[in-house]
C-alpha positions as CSV (number, residue, x, y, z in Angstrom):
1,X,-15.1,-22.3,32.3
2,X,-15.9,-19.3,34.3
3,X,-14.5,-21.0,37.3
4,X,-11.7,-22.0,36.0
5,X,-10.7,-18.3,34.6
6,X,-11.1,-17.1,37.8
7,X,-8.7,-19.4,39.1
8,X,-6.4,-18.5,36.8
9,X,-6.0,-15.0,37.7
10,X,-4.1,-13.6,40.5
11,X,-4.1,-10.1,39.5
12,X,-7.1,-8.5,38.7
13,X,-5.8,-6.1,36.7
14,X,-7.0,-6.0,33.2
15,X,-2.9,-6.5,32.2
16,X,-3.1,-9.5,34.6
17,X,-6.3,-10.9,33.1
18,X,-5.4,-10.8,29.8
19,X,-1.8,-12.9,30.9
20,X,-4.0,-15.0,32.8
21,X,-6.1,-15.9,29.6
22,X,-3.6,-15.8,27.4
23,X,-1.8,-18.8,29.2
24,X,-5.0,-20.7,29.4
25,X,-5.2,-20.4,25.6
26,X,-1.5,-21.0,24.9
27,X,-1.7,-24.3,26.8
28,X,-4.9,-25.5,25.1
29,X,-6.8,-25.3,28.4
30,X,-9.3,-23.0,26.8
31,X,-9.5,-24.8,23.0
32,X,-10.4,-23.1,20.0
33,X,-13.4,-22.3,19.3
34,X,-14.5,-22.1,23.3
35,X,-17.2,-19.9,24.0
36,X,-16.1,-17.5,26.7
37,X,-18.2,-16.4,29.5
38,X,-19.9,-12.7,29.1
39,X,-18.0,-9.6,30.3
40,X,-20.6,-9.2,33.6
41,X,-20.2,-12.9,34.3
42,X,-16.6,-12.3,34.5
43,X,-16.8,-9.1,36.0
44,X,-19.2,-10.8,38.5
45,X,-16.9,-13.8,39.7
46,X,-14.0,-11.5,39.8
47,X,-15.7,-9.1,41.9
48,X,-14.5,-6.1,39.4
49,X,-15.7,-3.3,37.1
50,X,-17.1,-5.1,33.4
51,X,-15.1,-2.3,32.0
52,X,-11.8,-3.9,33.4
53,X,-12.6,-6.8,31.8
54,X,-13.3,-5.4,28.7
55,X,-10.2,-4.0,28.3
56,X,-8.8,-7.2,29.2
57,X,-10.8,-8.8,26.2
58,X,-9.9,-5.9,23.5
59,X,-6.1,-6.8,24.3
60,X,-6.6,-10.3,23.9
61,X,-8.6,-9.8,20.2
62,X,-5.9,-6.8,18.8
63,X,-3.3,-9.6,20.4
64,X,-5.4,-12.5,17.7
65,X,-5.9,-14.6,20.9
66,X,-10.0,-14.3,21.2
67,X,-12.5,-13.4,18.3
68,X,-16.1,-11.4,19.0
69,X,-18.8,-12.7,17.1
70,X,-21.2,-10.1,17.8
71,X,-24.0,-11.2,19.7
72,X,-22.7,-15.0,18.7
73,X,-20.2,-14.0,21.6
74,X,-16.5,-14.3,22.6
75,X,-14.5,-17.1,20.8
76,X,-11.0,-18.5,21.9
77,X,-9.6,-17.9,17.9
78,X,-8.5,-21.0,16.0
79,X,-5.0,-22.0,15.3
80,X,-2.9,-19.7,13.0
81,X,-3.1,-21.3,9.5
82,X,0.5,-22.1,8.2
83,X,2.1,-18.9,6.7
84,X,1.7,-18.4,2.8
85,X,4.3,-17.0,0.8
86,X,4.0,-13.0,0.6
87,X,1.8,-12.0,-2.4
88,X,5.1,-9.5,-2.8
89,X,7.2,-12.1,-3.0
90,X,5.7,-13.5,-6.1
91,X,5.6,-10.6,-8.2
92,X,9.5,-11.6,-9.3
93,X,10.1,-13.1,-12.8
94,X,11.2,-15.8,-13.7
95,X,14.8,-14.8,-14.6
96,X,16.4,-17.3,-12.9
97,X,14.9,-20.1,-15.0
98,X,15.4,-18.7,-18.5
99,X,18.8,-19.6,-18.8
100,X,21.5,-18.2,-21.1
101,X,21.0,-15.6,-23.9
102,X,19.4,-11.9,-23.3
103,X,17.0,-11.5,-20.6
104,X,14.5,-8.7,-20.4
105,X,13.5,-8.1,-16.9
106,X,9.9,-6.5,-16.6
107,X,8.9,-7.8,-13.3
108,X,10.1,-5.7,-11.2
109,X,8.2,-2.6,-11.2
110,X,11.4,-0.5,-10.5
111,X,12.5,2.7,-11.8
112,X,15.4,3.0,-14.6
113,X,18.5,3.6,-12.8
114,X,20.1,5.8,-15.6
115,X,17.3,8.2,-15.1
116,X,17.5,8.9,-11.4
117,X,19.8,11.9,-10.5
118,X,23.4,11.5,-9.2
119,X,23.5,11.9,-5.1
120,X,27.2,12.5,-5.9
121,X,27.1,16.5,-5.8
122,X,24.5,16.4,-2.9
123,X,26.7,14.1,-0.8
124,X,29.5,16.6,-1.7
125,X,27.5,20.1,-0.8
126,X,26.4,18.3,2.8
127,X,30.3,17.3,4.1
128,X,30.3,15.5,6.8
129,X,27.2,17.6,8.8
130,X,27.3,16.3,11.8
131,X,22.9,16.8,11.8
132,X,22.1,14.8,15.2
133,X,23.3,15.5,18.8
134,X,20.7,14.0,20.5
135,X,18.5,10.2,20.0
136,X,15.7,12.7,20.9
137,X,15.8,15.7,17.8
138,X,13.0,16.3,15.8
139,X,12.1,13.3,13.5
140,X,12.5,15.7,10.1
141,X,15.2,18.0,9.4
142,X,13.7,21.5,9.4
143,X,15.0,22.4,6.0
144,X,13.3,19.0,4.8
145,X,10.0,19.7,6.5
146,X,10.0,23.2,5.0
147,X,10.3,21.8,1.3
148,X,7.9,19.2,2.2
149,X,5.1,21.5,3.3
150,X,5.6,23.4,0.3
151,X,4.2,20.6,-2.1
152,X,1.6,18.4,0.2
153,X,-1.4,18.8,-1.1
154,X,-3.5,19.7,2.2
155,X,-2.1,21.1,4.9
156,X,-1.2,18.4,7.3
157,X,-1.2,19.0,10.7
158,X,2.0,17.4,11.2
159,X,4.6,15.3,9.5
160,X,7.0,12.7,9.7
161,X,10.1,10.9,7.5
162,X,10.5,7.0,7.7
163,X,11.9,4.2,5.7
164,X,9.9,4.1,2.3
165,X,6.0,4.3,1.2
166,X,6.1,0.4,2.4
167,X,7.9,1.1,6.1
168,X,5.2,4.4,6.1
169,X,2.1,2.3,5.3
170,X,3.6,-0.3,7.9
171,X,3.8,1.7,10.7
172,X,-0.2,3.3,9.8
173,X,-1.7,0.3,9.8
174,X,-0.2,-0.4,13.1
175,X,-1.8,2.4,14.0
176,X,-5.1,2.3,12.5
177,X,-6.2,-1.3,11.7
178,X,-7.1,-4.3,14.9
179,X,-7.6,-7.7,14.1
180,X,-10.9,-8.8,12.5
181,X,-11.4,-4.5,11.1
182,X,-13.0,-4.1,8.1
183,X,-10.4,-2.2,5.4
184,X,-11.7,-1.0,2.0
185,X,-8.6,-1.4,-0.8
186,X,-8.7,-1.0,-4.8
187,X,-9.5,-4.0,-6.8
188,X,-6.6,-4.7,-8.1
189,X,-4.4,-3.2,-5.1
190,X,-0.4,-3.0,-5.0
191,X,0.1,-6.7,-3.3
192,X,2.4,-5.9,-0.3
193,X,-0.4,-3.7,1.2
194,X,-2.6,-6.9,1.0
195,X,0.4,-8.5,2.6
196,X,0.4,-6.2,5.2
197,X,-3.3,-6.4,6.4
198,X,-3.8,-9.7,6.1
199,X,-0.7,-9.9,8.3
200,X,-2.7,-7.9,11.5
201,X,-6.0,-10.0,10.4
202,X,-7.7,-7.2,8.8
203,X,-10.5,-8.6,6.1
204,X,-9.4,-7.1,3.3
205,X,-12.1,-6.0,1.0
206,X,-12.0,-4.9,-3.1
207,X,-13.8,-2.0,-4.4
208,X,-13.5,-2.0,-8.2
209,X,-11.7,1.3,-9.8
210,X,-11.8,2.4,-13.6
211,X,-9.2,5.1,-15.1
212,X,-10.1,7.9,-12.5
213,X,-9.6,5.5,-9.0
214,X,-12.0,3.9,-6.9
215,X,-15.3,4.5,-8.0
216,X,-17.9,6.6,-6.1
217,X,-20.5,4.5,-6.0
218,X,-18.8,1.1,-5.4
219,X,-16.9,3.0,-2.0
220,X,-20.4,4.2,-1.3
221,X,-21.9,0.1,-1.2
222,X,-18.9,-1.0,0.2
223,X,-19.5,1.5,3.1
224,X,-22.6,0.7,4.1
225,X,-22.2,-3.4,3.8
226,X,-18.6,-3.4,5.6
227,X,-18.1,0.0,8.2
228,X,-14.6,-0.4,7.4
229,X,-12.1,1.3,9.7
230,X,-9.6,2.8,7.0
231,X,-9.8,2.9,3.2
232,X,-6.5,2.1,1.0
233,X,-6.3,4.8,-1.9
234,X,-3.7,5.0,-4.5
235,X,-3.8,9.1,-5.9
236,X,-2.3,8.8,-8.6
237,X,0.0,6.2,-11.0
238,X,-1.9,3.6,-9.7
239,X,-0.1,0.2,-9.5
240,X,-0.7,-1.6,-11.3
241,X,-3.1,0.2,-13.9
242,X,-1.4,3.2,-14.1
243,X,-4.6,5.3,-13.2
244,X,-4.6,8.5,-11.0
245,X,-7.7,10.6,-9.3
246,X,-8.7,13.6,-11.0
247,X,-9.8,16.1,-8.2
248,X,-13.5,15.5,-9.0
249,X,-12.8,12.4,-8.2
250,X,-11.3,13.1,-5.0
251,X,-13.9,15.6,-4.4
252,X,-16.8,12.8,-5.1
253,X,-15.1,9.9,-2.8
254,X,-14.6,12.9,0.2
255,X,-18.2,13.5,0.0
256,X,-19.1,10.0,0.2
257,X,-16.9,9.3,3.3
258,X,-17.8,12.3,5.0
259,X,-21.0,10.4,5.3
260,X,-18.7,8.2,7.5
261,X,-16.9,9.7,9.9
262,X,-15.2,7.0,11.9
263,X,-13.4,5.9,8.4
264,X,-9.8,7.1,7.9
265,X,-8.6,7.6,4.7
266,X,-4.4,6.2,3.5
267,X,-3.0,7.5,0.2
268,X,0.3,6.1,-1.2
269,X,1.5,8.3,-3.3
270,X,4.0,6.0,-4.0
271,X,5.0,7.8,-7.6
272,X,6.0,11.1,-6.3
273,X,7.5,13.6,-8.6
274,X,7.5,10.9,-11.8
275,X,3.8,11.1,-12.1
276,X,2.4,13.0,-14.8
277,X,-1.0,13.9,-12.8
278,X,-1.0,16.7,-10.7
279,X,-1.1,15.6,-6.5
280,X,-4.5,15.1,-5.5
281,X,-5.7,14.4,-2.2
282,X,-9.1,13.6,-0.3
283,X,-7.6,15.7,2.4
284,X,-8.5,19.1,1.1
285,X,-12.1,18.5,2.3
286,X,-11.5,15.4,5.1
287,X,-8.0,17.0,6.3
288,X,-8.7,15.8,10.1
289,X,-8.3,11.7,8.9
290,X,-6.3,11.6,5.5
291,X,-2.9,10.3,6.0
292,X,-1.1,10.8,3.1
293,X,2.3,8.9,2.3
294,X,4.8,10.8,-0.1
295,X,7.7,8.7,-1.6
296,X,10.8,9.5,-3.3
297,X,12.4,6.3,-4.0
298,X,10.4,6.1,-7.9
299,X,11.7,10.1,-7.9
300,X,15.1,10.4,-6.5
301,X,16.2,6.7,-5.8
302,X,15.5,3.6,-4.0
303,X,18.4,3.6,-1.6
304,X,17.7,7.1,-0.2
305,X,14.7,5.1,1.5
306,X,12.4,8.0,2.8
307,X,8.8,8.9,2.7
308,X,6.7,11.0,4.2
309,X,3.6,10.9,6.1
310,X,1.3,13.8,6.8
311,X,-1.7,14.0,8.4
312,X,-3.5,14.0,11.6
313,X,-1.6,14.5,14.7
314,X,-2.8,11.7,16.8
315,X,-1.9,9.1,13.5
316,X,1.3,10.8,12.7
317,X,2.3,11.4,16.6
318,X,1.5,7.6,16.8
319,X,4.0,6.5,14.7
320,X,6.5,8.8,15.6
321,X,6.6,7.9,19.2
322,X,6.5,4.2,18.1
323,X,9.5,4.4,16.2
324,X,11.5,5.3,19.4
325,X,11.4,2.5,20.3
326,X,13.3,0.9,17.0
327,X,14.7,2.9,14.4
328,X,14.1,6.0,16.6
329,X,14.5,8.1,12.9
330,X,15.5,8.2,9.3
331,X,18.8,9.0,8.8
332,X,19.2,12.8,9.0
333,X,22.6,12.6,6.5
334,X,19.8,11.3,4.1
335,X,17.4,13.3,4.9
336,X,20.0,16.2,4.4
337,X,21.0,14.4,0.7
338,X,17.0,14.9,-0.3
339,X,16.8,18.5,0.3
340,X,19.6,19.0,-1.7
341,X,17.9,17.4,-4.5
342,X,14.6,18.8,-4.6
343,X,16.1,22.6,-4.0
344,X,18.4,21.9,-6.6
345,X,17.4,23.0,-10.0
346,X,19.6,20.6,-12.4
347,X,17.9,18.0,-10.2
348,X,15.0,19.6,-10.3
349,X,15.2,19.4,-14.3
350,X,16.6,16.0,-14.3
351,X,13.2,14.6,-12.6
352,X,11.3,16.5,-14.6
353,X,13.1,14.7,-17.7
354,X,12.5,11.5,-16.2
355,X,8.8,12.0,-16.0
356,X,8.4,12.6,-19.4
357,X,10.7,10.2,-20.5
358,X,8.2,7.8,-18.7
359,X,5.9,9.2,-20.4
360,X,6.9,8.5,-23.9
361,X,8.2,5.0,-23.0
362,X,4.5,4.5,-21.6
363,X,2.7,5.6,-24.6
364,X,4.7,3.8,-26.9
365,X,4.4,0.6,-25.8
366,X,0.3,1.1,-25.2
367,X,-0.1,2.5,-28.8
368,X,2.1,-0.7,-30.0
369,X,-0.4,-2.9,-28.1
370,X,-3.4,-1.1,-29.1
371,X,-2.6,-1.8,-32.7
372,X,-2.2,-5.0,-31.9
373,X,-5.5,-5.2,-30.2
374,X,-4.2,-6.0,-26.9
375,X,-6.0,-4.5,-23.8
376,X,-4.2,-2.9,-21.3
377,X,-3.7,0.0,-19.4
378,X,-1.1,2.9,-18.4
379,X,-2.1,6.2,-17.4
380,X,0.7,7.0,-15.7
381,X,3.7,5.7,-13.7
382,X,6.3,3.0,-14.7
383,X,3.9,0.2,-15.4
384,X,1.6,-1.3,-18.0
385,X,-1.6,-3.8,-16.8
386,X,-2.3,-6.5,-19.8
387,X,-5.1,-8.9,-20.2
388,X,-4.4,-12.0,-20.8
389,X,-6.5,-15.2,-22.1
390,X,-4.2,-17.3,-19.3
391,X,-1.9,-15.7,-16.9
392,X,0.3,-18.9,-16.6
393,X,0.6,-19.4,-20.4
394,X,1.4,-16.0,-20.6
395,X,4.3,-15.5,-18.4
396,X,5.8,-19.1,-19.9
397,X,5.2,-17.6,-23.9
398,X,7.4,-14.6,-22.6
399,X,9.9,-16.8,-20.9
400,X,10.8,-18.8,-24.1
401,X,11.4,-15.2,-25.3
402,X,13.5,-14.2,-22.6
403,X,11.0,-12.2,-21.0
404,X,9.9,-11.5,-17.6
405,X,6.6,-10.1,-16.2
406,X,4.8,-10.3,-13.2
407,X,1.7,-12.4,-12.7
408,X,-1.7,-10.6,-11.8
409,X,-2.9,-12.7,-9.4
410,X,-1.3,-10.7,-6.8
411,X,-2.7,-7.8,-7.2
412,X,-6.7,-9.3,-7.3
413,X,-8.4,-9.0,-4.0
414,X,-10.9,-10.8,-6.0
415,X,-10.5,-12.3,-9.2
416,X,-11.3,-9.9,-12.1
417,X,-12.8,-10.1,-15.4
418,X,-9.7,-12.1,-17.0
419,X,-6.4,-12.9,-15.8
420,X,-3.5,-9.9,-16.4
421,X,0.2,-9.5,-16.1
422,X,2.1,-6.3,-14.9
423,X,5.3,-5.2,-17.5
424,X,7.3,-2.0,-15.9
425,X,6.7,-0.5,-19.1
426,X,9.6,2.2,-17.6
427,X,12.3,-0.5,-18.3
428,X,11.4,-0.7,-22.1
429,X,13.6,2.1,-24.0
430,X,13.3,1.1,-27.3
431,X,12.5,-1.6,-29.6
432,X,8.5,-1.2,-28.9
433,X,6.8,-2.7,-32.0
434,X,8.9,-6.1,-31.5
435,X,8.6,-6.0,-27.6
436,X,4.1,-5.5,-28.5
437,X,4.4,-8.6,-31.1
438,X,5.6,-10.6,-28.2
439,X,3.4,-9.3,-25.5
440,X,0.6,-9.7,-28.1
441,X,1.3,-13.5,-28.6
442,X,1.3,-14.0,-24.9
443,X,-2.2,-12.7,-24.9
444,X,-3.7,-14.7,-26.8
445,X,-7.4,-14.3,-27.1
446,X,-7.5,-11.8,-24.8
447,X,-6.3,-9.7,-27.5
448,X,-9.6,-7.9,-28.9
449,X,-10.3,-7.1,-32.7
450,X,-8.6,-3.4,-33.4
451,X,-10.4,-0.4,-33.5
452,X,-11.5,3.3,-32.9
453,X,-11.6,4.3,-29.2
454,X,-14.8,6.3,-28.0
455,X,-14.2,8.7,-25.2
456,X,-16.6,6.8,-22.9
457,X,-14.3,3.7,-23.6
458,X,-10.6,4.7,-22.9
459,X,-8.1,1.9,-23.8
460,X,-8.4,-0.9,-21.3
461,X,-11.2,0.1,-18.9
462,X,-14.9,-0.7,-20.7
């Protein structure tokens, strides 16, 4: 074999040996599962530097083409498994199938549109701005990055807009994750982020959370079994549970990953201003590798598609410069649209509204289920987590009622204590005591006997 790579390449380049591999591989000259030759052995036939030649093999395993075992060695990687559906793009109910008569969407984990604001007076105050005269302008507004440094909750060293929580958490694992890295997520974890790692060939690993986040001391064992590149956090509003990090809790996880410096941290703070918690972050005490991700599209609507990321120059400048060479920015006429509504106070009061009409629609619903003796959860966000006895015979009861929900599989990284469903408790205005009958039938046994809540035992985590 080590021959036949060196006759391969005719540039010695670590570019050229990479191609030259490549080809081999691509052909099936080199088969899965072939045991490549060492780096010096290479290096030795070639008559090069090993450290070309190591280059050449870390292209080939972020490109998925070679694997390393450790001292096992270097592996030509097996084929690529046919692709399986999105996790994401099962989340959708079943409206489809539930023919005429009223249907009650609850899948969707969406925000009521008749309690985002109106972009028709913003759209109005900003004309027709003319806000770029060059493909090479700053990526964010000033005016935007002004009002956006006024609520991070760290100082980041710099920032950047882009497409939506999902385009921002794109573009950082891009950045931060290679094939085959370790990557610490919540157990259950919002499925499109498990979409996207598994989509780079990250091995995605849970670490079980309760009604505060992850836990301290499940991140700590998960630390020292995996030395995991990043770790996934949700702040606050968790989806799917609805929980969100006190800043003791922050404050506890930051001291156990200080431990582990090579670790970066990812928040989605994917709620924004809807949330009822307060913005936490680990990044007032690991500020240097916290990338925090702000989104507005919960907040201030869907189609304005921006987020924010903030955080470490070399991450944020990372994806920055990568974006010139697509989208090259967010739309600046948008951009110009959002600073209108978080300077503007009826806005400003309108959110603020929403949030605690999310609120009531939230508690509602749980206090109809806890009566009931359902388990679930929802601190805080749009969304309520259920157990169920059977997840299938679930979602099917709540069909013949004209019902949709979204399965929990999804969300697992690995399977839980008993199966769930997700309802965007936010879509459910009224009508709460017949909507919890229903729900409750759907549970089945997984409804437990009724009772007084201790402290130590909030509703749904035990």
């Amino acid at each position: 074999m080590l021959a036949l790579i060196a006759g391969a390449v005719d540039d010695r380049s670590a570019r050229g040996i990479a191609a030259a591999v490549s080809r081999l591989v691509t052909a099936g000259t080199l088969p899965a599962g072939s045991r490549l030759p060492t780096v010096r052995d290479v290096a030795r036939e070639l008559g090069i530097s090993p450290t070309t030649v190591s280059e050449a093999w870390r292209s080939l395993a972020r490109a998925g083409a070679i694997q390393t075992r450790g001292r096992s060695g270097t592996f030509v990687a097996g084929p690529s498994l046919p692709r399986q559906r999105l996790r994401y793009a099962q989340l959708g109910g079943r409206v489809g199938e539930l023919g005429a008569g009223l249907v009650r969407d609850y899948s969707t984990g969406v925000p009521d549109y008749d309690l985002l604001p109106s972009l028709t007076d913003a759209l109005r105050r900003i004309g027709d701005a003319r806000l770029t005269t060059s493909y090479l302008d700053g990526a964010v507004l000033p005016s935007l990055e002004t009002a956006l440094r006024s609520r991070w909750p760290f100082p980041p060293e710099q920032l950047t807009v882009v497409d939506g929580a999902l385009d921002a958490l794109d573009r950082i694992t891009g950045t931060v994750v290679r094939f085959g890295d370790h990557v610490l997520v919540e157990n259950p974890a919002f499925p499109p982020v498990l979409d996207l790692l598994e989509a780079v060939g990250a091995t995605v690993v849970g670490v079980a959370i309760d009604e505060h986040g992850m836990r301290p001391e499940a991140l700590a064992a998960a630390l020292q079994t995996y030395e995991p590149v990043a770790v996934y956090l949700q702040p606050r509003a968790h989806n799917p549970t609805g929980a969100s990090m006190t800043q003791a809790r922050a404050d506890k996880l930051a001291r156990v990953l200080a431990k582990h410096p090579a670790v970066t941290v990812i928040e989605d703070d994917h709620a924004g201003d809807i949330a009822t918690a307060p913005p936490v972050s680990l990044g007032r005490r690991l500020p240097d590798r916290t990338v925090h991700v702000l989104s507005f599209s919960k907040s201030h609507g869907p189609d304005l598609r921006l987020a924010a990321i903030g955080g470490p120059a070399d991450v944020v400048t990372a994806v920055t410069d990568r974006r010139l060479l697509g989208p090259g920015w967010s739309s600046r006429l948008l951009q110009a649209v959002l600073v209108e509504l978080l300077t503007d106070p009826s806005t400003v009061d309108q959110i603020a509204y929403a949030r605690d009409e999310y609120a009531r629609r939230r508690t509602a619903l749980l206090d109809a289920l806890d009566a009931r003796g359902v388990t679930a959860t929802a601190g805080d966000g749009i969304n309520l987590w259920m157990a169920v006895a059977n997840q299938q015979v679930a979602m099917l009861t709540l069909a013949a009622h004209g019902i949709a929900v979204a399965p929990g599989a999804p969300f697992e990284v690995s399977h839980l204590d008993s199966d769930h469903v997700r309802v965007t408790a936010g879509l459910v205005r009224d009508g709460f005591d017949d909507l919890a009958d229903i729900l409750a039938e759907a549970a089945g046994s997984a409804a437990r006997g009724s009772g007084p809540r201790t402290a130590n035992h909030p509703r749904g985590w035990r």
